[in-house]
N, CA, C and O atoms as CSV, one atom per row, in Angstrom:
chain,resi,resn,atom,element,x,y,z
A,1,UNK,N,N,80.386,106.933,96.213
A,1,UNK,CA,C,80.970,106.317,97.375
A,1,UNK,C,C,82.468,106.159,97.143
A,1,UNK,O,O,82.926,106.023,96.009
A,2,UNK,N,N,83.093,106.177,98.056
A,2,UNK,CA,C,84.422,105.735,97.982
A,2,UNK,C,C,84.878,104.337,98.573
A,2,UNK,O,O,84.664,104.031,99.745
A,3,UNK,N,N,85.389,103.688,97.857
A,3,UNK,CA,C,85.768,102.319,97.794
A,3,UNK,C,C,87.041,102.367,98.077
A,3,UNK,O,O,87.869,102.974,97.398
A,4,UNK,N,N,87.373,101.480,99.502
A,4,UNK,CA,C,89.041,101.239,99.304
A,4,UNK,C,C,89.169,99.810,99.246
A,4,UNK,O,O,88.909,98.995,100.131
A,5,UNK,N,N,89.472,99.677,98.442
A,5,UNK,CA,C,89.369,97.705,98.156
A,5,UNK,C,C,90.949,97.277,98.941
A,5,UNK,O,O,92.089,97.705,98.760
A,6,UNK,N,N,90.288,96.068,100.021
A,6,UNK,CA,C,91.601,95.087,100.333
A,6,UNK,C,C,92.300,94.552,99.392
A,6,UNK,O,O,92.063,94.458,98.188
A,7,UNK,N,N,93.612,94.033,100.321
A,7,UNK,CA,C,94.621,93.792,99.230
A,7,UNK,C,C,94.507,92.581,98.425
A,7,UNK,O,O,95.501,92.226,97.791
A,8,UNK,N,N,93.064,91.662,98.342
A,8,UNK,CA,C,92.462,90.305,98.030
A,8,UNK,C,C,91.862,90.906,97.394
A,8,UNK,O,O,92.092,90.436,96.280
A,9,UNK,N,N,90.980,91.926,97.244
A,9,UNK,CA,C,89.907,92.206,96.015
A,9,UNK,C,C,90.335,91.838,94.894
A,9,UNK,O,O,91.492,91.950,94.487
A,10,UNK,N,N,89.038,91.187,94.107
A,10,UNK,CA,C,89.534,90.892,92.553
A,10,UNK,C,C,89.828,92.126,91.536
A,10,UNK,O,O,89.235,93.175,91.287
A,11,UNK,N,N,90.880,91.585,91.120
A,11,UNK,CA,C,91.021,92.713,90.082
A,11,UNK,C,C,89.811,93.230,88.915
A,11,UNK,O,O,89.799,94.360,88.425
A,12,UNK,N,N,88.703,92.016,88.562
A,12,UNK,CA,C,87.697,92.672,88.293
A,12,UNK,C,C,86.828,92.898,88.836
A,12,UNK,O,O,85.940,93.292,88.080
A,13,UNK,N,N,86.373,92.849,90.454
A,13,UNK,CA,C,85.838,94.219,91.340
A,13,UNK,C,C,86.380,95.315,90.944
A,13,UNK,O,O,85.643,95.970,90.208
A,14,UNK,N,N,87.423,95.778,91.160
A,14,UNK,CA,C,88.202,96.761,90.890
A,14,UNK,C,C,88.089,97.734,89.625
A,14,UNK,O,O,87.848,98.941,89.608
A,15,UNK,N,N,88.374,96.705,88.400
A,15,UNK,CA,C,87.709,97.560,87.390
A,15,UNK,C,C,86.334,97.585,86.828
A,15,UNK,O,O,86.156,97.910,85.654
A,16,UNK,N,N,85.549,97.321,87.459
A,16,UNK,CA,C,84.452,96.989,87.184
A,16,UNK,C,C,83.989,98.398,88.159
A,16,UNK,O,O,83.216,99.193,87.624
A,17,UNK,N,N,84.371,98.624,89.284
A,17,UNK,CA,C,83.782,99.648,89.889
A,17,UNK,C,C,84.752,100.742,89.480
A,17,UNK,O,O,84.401,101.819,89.961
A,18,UNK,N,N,85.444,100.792,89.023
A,18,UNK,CA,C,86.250,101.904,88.292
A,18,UNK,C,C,85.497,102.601,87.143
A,18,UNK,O,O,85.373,103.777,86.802
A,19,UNK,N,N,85.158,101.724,86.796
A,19,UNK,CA,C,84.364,101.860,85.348
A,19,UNK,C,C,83.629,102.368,85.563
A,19,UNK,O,O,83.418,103.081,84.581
A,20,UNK,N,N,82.734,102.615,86.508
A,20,UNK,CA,C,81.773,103.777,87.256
A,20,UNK,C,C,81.956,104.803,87.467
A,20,UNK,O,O,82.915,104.897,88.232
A,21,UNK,N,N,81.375,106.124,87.091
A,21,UNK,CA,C,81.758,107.225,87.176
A,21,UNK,C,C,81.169,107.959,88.945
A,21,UNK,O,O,81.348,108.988,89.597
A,22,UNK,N,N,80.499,106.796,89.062
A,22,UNK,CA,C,79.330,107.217,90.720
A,22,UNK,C,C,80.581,107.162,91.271
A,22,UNK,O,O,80.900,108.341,91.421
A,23,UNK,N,N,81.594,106.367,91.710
A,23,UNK,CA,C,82.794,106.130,92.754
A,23,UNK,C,C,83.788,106.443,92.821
A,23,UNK,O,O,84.329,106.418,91.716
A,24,UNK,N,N,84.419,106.769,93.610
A,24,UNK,CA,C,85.558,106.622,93.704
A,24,UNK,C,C,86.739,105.580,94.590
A,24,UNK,O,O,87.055,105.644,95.778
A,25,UNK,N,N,87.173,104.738,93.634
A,25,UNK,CA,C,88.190,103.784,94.162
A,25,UNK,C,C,89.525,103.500,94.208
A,25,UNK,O,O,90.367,103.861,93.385
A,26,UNK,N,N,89.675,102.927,95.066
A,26,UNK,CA,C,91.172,102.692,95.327
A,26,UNK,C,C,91.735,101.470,95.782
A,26,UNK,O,O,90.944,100.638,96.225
A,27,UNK,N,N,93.083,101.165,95.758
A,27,UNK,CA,C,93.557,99.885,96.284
A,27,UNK,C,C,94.278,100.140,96.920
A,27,UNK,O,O,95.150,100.954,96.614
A,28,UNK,N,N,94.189,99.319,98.517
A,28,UNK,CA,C,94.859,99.567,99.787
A,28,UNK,C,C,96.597,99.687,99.178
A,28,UNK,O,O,97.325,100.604,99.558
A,29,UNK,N,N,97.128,98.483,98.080
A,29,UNK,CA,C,98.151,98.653,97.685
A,29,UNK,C,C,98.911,100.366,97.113
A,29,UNK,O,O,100.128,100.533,97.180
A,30,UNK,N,N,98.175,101.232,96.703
A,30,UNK,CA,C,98.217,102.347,96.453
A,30,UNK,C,C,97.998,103.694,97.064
A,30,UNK,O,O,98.503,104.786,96.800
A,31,UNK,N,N,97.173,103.354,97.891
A,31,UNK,CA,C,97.137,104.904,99.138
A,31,UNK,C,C,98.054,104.120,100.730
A,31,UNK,O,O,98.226,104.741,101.779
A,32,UNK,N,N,98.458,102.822,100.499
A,32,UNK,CA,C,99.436,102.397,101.665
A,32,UNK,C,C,100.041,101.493,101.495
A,32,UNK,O,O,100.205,101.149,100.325
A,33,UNK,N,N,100.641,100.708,102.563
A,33,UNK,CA,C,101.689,100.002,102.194
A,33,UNK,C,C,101.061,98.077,101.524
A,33,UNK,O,O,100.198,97.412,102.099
A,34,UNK,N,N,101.560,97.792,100.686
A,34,UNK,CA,C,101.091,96.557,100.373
A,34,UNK,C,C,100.306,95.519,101.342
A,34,UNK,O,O,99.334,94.775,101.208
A,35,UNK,N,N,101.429,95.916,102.636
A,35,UNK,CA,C,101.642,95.229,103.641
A,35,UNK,C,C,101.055,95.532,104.937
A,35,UNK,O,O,101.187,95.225,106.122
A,36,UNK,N,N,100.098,96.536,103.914
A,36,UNK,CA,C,99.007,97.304,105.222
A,36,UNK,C,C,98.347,96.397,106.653
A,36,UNK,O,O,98.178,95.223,106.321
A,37,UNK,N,N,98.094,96.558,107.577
A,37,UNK,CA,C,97.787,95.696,108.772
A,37,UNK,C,C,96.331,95.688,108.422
A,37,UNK,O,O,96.100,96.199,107.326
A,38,UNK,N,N,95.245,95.215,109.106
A,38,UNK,CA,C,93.846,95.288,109.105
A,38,UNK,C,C,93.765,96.909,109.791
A,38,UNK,O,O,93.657,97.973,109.183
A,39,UNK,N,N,93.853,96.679,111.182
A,39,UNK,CA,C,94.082,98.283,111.740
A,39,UNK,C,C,94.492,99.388,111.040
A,39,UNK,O,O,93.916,100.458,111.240
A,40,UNK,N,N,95.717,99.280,109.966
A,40,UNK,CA,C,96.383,100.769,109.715
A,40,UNK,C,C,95.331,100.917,108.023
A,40,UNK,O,O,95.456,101.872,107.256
A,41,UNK,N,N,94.708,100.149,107.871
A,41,UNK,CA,C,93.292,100.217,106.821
A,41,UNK,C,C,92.184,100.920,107.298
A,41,UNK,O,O,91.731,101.923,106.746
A,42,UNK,N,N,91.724,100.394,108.349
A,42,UNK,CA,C,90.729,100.594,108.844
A,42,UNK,C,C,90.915,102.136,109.529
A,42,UNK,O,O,89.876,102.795,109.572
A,43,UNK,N,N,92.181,102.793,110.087
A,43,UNK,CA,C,92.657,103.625,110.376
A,43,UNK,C,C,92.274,104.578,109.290
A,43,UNK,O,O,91.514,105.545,109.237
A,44,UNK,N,N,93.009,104.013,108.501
A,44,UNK,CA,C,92.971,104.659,106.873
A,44,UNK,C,C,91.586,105.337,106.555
A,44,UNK,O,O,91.307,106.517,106.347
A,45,UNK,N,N,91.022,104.510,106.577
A,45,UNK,CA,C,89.624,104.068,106.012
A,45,UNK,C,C,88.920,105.360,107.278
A,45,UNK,O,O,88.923,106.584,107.149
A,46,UNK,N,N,88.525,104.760,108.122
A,46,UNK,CA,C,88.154,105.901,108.418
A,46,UNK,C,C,88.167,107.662,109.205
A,46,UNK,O,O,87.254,108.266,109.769
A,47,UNK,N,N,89.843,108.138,108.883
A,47,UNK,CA,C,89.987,108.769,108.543
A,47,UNK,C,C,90.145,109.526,107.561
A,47,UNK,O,O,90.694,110.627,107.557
A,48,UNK,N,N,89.557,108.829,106.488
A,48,UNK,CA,C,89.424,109.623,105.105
A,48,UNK,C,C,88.271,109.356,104.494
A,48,UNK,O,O,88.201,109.164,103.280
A,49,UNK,N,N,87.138,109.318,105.395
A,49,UNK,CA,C,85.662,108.957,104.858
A,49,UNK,C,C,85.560,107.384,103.492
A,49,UNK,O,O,84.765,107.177,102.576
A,50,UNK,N,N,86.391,106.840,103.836
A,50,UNK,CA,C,86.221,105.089,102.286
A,50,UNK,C,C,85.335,104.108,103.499
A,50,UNK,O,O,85.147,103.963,104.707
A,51,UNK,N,N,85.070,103.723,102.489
A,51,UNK,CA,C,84.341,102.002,102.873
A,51,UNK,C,C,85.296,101.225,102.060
A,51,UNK,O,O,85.752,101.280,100.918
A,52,UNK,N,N,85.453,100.241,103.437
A,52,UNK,CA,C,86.370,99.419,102.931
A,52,UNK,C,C,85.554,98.428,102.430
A,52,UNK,O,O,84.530,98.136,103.047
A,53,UNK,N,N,85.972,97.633,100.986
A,53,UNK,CA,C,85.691,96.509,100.133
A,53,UNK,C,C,86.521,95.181,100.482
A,53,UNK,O,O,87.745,95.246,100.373
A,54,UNK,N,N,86.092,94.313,100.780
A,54,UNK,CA,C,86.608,92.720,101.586
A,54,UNK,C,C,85.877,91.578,101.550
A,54,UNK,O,O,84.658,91.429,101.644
A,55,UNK,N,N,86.860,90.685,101.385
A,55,UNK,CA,C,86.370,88.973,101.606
A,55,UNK,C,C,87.032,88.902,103.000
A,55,UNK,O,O,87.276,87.739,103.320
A,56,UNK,N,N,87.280,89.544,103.635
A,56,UNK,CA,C,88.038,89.080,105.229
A,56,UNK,C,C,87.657,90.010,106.257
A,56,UNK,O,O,87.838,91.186,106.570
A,57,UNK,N,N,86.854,88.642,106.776
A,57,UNK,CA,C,85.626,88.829,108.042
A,57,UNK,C,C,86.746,89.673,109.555
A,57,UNK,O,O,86.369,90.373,110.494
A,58,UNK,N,N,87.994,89.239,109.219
A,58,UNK,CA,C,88.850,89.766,110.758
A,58,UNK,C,C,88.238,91.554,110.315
A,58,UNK,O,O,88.868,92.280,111.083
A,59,UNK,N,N,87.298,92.457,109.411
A,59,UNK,CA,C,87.020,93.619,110.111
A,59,UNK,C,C,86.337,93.968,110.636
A,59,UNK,O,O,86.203,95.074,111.161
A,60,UNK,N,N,85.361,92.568,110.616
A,60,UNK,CA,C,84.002,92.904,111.669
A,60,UNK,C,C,84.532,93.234,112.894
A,60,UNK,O,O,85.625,92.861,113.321
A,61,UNK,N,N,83.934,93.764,113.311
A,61,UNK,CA,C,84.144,94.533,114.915
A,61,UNK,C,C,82.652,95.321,115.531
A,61,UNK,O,O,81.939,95.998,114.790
A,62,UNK,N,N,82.425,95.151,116.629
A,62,UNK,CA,C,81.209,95.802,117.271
A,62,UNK,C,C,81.216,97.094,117.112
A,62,UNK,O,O,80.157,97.720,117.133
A,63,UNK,N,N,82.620,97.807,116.894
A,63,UNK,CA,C,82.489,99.042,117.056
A,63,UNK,C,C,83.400,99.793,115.404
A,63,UNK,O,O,84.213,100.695,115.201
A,64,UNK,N,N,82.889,99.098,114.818
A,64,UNK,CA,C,83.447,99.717,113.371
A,64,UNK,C,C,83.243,100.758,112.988
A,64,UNK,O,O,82.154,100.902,112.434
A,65,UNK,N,N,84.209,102.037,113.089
A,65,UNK,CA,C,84.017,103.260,112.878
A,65,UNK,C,C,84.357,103.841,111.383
A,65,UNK,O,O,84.639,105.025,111.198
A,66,UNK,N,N,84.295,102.878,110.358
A,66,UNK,CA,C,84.095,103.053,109.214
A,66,UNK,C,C,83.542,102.494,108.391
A,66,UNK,O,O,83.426,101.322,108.748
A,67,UNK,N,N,83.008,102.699,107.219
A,67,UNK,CA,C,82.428,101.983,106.252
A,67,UNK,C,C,83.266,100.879,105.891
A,67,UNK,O,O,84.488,100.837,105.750
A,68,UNK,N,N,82.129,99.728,105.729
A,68,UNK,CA,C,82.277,98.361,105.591
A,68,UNK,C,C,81.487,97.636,104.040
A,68,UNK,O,O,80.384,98.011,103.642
A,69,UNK,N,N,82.100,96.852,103.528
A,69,UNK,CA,C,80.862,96.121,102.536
A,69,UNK,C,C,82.265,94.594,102.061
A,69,UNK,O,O,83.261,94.450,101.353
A,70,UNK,N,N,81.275,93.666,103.186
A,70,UNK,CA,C,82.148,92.301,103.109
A,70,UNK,C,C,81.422,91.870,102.238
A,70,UNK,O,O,80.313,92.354,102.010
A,71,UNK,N,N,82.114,90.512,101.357
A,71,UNK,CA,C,81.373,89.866,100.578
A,71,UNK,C,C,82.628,88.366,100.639
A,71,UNK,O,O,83.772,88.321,101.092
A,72,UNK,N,N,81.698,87.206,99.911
A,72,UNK,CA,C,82.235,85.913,100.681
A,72,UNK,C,C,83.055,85.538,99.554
A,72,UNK,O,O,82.805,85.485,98.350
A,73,UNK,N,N,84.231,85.258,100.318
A,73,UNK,CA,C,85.637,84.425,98.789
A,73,UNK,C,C,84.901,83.037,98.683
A,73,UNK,O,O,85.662,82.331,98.022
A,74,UNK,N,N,83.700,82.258,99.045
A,74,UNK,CA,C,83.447,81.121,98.901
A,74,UNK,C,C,83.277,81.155,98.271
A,74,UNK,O,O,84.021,80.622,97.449
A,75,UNK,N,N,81.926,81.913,97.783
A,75,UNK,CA,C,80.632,82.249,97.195
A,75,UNK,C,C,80.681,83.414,96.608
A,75,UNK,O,O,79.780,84.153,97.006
A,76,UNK,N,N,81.647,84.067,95.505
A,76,UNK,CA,C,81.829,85.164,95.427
A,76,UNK,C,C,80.852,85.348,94.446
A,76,UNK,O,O,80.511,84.362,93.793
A,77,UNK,N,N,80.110,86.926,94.127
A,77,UNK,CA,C,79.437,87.669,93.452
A,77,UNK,C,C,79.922,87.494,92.000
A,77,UNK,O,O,80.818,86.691,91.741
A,78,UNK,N,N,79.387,88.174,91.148
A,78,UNK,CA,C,79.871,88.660,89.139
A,78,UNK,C,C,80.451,89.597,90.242
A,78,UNK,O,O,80.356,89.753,91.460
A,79,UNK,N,N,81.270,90.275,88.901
A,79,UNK,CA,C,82.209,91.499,89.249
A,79,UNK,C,C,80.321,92.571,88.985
A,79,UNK,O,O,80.211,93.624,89.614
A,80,UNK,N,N,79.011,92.070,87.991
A,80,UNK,CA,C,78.516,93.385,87.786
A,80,UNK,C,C,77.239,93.359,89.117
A,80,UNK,O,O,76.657,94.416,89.365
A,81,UNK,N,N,76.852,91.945,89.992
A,81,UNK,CA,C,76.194,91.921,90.859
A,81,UNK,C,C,77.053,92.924,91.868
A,81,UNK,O,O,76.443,93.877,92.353
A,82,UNK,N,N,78.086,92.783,92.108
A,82,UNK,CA,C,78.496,93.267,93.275
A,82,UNK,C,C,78.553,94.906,93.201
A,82,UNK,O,O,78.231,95.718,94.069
A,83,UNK,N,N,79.140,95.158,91.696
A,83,UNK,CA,C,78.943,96.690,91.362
A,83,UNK,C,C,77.302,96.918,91.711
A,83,UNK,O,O,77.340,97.633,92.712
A,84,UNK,N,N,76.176,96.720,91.455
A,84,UNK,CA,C,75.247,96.821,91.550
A,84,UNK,C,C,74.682,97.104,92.905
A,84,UNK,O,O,73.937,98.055,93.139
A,85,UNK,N,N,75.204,95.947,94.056
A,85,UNK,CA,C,75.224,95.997,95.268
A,85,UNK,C,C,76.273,97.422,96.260
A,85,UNK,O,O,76.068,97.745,97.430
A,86,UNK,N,N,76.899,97.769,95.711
A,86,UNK,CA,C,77.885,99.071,95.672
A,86,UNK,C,C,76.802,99.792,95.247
A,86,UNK,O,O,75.986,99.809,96.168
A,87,UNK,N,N,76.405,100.390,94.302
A,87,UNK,CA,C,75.647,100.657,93.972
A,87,UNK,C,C,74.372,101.302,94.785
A,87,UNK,O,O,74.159,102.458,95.150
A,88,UNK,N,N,73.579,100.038,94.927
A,88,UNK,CA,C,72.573,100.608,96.132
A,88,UNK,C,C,73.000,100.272,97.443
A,88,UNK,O,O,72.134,99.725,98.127
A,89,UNK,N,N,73.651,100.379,97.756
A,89,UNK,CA,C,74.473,100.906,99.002
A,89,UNK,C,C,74.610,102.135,98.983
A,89,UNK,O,O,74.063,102.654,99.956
A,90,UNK,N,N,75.126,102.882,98.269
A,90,UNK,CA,C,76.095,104.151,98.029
A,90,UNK,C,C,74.489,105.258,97.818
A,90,UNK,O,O,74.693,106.446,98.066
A,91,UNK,N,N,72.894,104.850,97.356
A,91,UNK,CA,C,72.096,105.441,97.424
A,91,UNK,C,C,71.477,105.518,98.692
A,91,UNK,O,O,70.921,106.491,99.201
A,92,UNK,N,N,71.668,104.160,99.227
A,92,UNK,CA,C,70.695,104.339,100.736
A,92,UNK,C,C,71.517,105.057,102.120
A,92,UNK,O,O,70.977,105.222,103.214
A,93,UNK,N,N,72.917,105.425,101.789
A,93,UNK,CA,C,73.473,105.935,103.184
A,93,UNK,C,C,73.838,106.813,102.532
A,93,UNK,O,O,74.214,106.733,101.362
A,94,UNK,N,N,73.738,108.337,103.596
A,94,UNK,CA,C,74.538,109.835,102.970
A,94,UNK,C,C,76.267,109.779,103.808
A,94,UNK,O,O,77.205,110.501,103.472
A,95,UNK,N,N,76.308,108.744,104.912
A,95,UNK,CA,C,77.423,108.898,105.553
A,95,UNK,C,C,78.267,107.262,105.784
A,95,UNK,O,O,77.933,106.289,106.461
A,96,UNK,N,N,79.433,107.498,104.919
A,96,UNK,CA,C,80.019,106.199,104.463
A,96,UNK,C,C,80.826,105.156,105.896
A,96,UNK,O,O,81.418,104.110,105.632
A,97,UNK,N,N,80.724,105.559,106.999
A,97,UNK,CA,C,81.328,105.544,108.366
A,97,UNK,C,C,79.807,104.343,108.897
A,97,UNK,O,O,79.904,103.278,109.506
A,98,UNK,N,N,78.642,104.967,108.432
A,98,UNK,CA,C,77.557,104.376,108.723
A,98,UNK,C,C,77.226,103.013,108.306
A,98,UNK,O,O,76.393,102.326,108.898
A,99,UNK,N,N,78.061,102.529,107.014
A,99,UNK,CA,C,77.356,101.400,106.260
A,99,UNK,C,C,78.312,100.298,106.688
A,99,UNK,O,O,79.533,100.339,106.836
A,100,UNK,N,N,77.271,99.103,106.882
A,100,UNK,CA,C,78.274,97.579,107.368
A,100,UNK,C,C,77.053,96.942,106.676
A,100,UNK,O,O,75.887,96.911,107.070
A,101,UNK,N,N,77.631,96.412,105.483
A,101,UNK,CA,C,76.691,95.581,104.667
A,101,UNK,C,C,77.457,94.373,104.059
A,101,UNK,O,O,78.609,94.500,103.645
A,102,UNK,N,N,76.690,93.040,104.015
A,102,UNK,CA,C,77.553,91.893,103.379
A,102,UNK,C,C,77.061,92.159,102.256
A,102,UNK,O,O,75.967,92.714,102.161
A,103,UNK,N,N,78.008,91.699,100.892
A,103,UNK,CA,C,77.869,92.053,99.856
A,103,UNK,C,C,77.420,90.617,98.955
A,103,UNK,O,O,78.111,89.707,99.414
A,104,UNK,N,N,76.640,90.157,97.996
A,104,UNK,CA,C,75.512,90.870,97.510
A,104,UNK,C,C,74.192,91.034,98.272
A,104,UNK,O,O,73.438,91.988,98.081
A,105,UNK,N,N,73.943,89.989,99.196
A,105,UNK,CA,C,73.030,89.107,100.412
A,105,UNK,C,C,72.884,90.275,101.614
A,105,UNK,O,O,73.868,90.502,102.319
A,106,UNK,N,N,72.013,90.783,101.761
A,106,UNK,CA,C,71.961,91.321,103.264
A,106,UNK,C,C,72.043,93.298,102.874
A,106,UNK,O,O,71.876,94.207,103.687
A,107,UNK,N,N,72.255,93.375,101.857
A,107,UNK,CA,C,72.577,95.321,101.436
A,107,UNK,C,C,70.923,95.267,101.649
A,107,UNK,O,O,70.102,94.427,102.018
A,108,UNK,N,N,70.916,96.729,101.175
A,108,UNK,CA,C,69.624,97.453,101.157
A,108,UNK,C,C,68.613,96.920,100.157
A,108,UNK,O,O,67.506,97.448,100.058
């Protein structure tokens, strides 16, 4: 799967799913501007087949035309539950545009 982690993802989400050879990831800070909008992500995102990785609910949308996998800054996951939850996500969908899953609670 391809992961584009928001500009809030923890840095050990990040390397923790790096460390995976199944994915491929990235940080919005690095394929755009720091200062990326929600839109010019989501733009991003799905014009280049990523699921975006987030604690910030402003991407829910009825009509989300890219891959999604929110998870809660309250209540946040281990860095290895959530890899895990990535994980079987990335087995149960062949098309990354398709998946809107809260992360660890509610995936496949």
């Amino acid at each position: 799967m391809r992961v584009l982690c928001d500009q809030m993802v923890k840095a050990s989400y990040v390397a923790t799913l790096e460390s995976e050879s199944s994915h491929t990831v990235a940080r919005v800070r690095d394929v755009l501007e720091p200062t990326a909008t929600d839109a010019a992500i989501a733009a991003y995102a799905a014009a280049n087949d990523w699921a975006v990785l987030t604690a910030d609910d402003d991407f829910f949308d009825e009509t989300v035309p890219y891959g999604l996998c929110y998870y809660s800054d309250s209540d946040p996951p281990s860095p290895q539950i959530l890899a895990e939850a990535i994980n079987a996500i990335d087995a149960a969908y062949d098309d990354p545009a398709a998946v809107t899953e809260w992360v660890p609670d509610g995936w496949v």
